[in-house]
C-alpha positions as CSV (number, residue, x, y, z in Angstrom):
1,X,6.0,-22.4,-6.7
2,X,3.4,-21.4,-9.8
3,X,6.9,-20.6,-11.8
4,X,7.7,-24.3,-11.0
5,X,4.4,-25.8,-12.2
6,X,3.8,-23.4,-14.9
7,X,7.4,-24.9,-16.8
8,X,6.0,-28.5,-16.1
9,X,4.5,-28.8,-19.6
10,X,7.1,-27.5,-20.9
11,X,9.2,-30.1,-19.4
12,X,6.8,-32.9,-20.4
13,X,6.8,-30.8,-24.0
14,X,10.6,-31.7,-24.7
15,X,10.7,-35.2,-23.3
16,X,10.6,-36.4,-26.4
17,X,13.9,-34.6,-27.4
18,X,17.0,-33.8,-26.2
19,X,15.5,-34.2,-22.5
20,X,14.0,-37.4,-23.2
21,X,16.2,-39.0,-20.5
22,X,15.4,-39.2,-16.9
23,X,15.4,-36.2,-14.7
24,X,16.9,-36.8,-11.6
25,X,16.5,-34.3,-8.2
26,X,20.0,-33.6,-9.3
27,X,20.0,-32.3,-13.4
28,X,16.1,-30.6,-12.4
29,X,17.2,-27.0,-11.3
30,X,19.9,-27.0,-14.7
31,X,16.7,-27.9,-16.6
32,X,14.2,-25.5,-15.5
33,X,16.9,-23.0,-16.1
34,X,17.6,-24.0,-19.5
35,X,14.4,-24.1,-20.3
36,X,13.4,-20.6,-19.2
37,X,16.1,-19.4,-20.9
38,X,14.6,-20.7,-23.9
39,X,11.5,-19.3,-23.4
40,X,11.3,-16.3,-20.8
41,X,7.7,-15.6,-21.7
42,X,6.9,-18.4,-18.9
43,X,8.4,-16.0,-16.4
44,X,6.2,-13.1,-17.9
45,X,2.9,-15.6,-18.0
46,X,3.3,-15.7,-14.3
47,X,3.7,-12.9,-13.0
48,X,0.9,-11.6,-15.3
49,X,-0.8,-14.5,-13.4
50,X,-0.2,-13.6,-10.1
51,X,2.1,-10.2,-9.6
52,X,2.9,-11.1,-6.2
53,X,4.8,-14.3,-6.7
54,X,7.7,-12.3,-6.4
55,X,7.3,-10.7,-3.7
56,X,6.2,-14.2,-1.7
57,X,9.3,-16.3,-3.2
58,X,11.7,-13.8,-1.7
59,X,9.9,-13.2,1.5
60,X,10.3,-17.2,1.6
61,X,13.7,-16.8,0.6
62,X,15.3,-13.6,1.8
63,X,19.1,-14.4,1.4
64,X,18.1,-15.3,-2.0
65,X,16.9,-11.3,-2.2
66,X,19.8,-9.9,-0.4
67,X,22.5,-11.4,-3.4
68,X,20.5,-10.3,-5.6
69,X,20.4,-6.8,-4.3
70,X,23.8,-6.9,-3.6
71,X,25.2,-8.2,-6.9
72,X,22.9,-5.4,-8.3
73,X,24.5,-2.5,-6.6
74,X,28.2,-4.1,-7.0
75,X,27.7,-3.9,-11.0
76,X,25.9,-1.0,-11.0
77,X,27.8,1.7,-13.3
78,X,27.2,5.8,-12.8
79,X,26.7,7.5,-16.5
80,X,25.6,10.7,-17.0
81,X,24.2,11.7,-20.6
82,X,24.6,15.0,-22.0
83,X,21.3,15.6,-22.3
84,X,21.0,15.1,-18.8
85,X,23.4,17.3,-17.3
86,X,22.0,20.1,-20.0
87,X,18.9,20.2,-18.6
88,X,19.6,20.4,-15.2
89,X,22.0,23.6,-16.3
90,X,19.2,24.9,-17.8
91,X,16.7,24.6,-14.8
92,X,19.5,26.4,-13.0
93,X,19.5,29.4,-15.4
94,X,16.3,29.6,-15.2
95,X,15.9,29.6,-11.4
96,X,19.0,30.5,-9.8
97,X,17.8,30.7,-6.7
98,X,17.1,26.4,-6.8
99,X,20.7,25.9,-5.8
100,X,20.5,27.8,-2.5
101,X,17.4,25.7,-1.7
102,X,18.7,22.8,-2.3
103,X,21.5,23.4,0.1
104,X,19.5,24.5,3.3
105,X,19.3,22.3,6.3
106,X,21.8,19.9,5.8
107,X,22.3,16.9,8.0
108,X,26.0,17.0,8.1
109,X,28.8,19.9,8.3
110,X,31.2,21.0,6.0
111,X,32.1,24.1,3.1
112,X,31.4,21.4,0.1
113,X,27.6,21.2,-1.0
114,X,26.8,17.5,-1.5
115,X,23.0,17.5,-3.1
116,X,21.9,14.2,-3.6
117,X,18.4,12.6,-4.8
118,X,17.5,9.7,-3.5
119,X,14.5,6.9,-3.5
120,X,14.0,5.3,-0.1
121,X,12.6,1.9,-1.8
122,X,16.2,1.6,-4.2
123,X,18.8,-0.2,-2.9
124,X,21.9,2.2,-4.7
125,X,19.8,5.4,-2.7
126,X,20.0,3.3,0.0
127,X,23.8,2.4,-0.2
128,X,25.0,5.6,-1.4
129,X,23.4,7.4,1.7
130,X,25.6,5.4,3.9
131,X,28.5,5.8,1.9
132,X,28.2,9.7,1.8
133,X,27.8,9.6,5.5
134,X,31.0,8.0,6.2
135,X,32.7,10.6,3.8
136,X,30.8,13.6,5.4
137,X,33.1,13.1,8.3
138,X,36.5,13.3,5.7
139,X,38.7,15.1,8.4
140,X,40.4,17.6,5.2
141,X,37.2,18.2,3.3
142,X,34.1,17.8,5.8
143,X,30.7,17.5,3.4
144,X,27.5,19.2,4.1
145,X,25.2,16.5,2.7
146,X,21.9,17.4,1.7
147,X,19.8,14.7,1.2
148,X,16.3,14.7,-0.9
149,X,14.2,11.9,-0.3
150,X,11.4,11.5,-3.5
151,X,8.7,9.9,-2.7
152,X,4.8,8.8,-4.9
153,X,1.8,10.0,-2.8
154,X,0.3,6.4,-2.5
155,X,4.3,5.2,-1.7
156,X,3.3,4.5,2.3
157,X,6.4,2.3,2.6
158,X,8.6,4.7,1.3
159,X,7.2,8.0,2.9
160,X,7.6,5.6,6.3
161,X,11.2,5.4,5.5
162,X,11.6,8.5,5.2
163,X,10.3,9.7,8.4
164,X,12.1,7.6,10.3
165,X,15.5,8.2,8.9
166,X,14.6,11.8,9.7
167,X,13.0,10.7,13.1
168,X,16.3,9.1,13.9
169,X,18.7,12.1,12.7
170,X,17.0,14.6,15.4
171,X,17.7,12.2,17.9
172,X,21.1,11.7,17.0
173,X,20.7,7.7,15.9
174,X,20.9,8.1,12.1
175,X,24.0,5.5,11.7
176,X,22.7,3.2,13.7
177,X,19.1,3.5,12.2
178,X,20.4,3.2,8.7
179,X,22.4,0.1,9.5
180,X,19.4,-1.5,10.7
181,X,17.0,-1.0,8.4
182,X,19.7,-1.8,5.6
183,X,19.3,-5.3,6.8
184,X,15.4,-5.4,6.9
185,X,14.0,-7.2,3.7
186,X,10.0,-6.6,4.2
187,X,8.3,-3.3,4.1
188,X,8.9,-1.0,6.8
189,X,5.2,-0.1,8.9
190,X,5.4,2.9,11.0
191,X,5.2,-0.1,14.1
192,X,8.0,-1.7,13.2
193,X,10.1,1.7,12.5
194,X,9.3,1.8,15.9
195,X,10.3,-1.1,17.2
196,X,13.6,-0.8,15.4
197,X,13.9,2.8,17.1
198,X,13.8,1.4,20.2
199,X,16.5,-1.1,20.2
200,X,19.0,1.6,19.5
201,X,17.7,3.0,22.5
202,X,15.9,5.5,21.1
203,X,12.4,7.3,23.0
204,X,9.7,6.1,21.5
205,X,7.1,9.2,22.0
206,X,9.9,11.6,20.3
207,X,10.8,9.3,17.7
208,X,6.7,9.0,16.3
209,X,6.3,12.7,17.1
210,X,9.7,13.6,14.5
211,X,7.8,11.0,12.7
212,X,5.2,12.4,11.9
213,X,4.8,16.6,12.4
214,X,4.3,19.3,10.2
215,X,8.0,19.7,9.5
216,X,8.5,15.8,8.0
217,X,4.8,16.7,6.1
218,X,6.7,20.0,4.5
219,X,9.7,18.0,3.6
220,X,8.6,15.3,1.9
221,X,6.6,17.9,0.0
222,X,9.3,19.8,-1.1
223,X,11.3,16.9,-1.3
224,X,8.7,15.9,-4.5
225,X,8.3,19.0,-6.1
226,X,12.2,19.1,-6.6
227,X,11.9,15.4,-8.0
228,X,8.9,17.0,-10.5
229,X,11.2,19.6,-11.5
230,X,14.4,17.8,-12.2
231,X,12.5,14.9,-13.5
232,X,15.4,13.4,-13.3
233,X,15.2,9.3,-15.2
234,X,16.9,7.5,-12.1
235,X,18.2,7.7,-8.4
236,X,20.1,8.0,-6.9
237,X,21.7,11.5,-8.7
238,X,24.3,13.6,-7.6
239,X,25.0,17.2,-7.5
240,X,27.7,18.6,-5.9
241,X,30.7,21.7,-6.5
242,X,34.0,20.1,-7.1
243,X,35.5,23.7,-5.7
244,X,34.6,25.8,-3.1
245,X,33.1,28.1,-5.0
246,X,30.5,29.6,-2.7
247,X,26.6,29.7,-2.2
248,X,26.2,32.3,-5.0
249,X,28.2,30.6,-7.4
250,X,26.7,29.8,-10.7
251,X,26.0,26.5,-10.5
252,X,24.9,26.4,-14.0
253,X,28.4,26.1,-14.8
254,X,30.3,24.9,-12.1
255,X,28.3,22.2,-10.6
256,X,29.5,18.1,-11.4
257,X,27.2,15.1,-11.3
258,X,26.7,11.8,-11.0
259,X,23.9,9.5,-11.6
260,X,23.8,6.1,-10.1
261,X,26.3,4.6,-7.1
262,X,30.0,4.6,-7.8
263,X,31.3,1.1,-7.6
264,X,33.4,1.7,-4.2
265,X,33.5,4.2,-1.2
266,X,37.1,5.2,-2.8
267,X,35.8,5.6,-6.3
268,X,32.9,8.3,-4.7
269,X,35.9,9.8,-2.5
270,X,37.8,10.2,-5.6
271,X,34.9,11.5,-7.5
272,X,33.7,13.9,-4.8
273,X,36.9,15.0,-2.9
274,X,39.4,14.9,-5.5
């Protein structure tokens, strides 16, 4: 609402002018669109103001959040720079050995490497997870898919993510997890990863002791020093082997990516599969 009051004397401003005749309930929303299209700095004065209008207008209006998100991921575009992909090749001549870590402990079976970096708090992470799960299970070309979660040291709600979508794996309720908290629009608390747990019937005690254990500590360590190494400009990006080429291939050469979410779940199957 301080977006909305903040563009009043800016209304009263242009009265004079073009806008001098009445405003009705009707013309209002056209006008304070026009109007901050004319002068966006309104939208920066407030939330320079108060930083967490944002967050309260969509937590007010979540379905408002939800297109938003949506529209976002459906015109995202995947680009990969040269510069890009160079570096990476380079960090892989100069530590070989990085491939074969990146592939250990997968989450799903299959010959073909799928190595993917992802943010828990980004929607196109979050959507291209799911998507890569339903291709894992392609019945001619089955994926491994490695997943590396990045996550900030003071990023709680995102480390909380993360240790429940592993939390949920071990128990064997990693679909059904996902879809839920795909839905959710708030921050995720460990109490209400919880709660979610347990209406896909999962056990409570086990799924707070995956939680949170030295193994989920150690990945989400690992998990960032990859992310400092690749230093990669966006998630979610995508590593994988086009051929079966083997663990001790040299992926300097032979590895393809992708950074960002392809438009469709046929465009990644195209992409990934062949």
């Amino acid at each position: 609402m301080r977006l909305f009051f903040i563009g009043i004397p800016l209304f009263l401003s242009l009265a004079s002018g073009a806008y001098s005749e009445a405003i009705s309930p009707t013309n209002l929303p056209c006008l304070i669109a026009e109007c901050l299209m004319q002068n966006p700095s309104i939208i920066e004065h407030a939330l320079m103001e108060n930083p967490d209008i944002m967050a309260r207008f969509f937590k007010t209006h979540p379905s408002v959040f939800s297109a938003a998100q949506q529209d976002m991921i459906e015109h995202f575009s995947e680009t990969v720079s040269c510069d890009l992909k160079k570096n990476t090749q380079r960090l892989f001549k100069n530590s070989p050995e990085l491939w074969g870590h990146l592939q250990k402990a997968p989450i799903t079976s299959g010959k073909r490497h799928i190595i993917v970096f992802l943010d828990p708090l980004c929607p196109h992470s979050m959507a291209l997870f799911r998507d890569l799960l339903a291709l894992s299970s392609h019945a001619k070309t089955p994926l491994a898919l490695c997943p590396h979660w990045i996550t900030q040291h003071h990023d709680v709600n995102g480390q909380i993510i993360v240790r429940s979508l592993m939390a949920a794996h071990i128990l064997g309720k990693l679909q059904a997890y996902l879809d839920i908290i795909l839905n959710q629009t708030g921050p995720l608390s460990a109490g209400l990863a919880l709660t979610l747990a347990k209406k896909i019937g999962c056990d409570i005690k086990a799924f707070h002791s995956h939680m949170f254990n030295a193994h989920t500590d150690q990945y989400l360590m690992d998990a960032r020093a990859y992310g400092n190494q690749f230093q990669f400009p966006s998630f979610p990006t995508m590593l994988y082997q086009k051929d079966d080429l083997g663990d001790h291939a040299a992926p300097n050469k032979s590895f393809e990516m992708i950074e960002g979410r392809p438009d469709s779940l046929s465009s990644l199957a195209k992409m990934v599969l062949g």
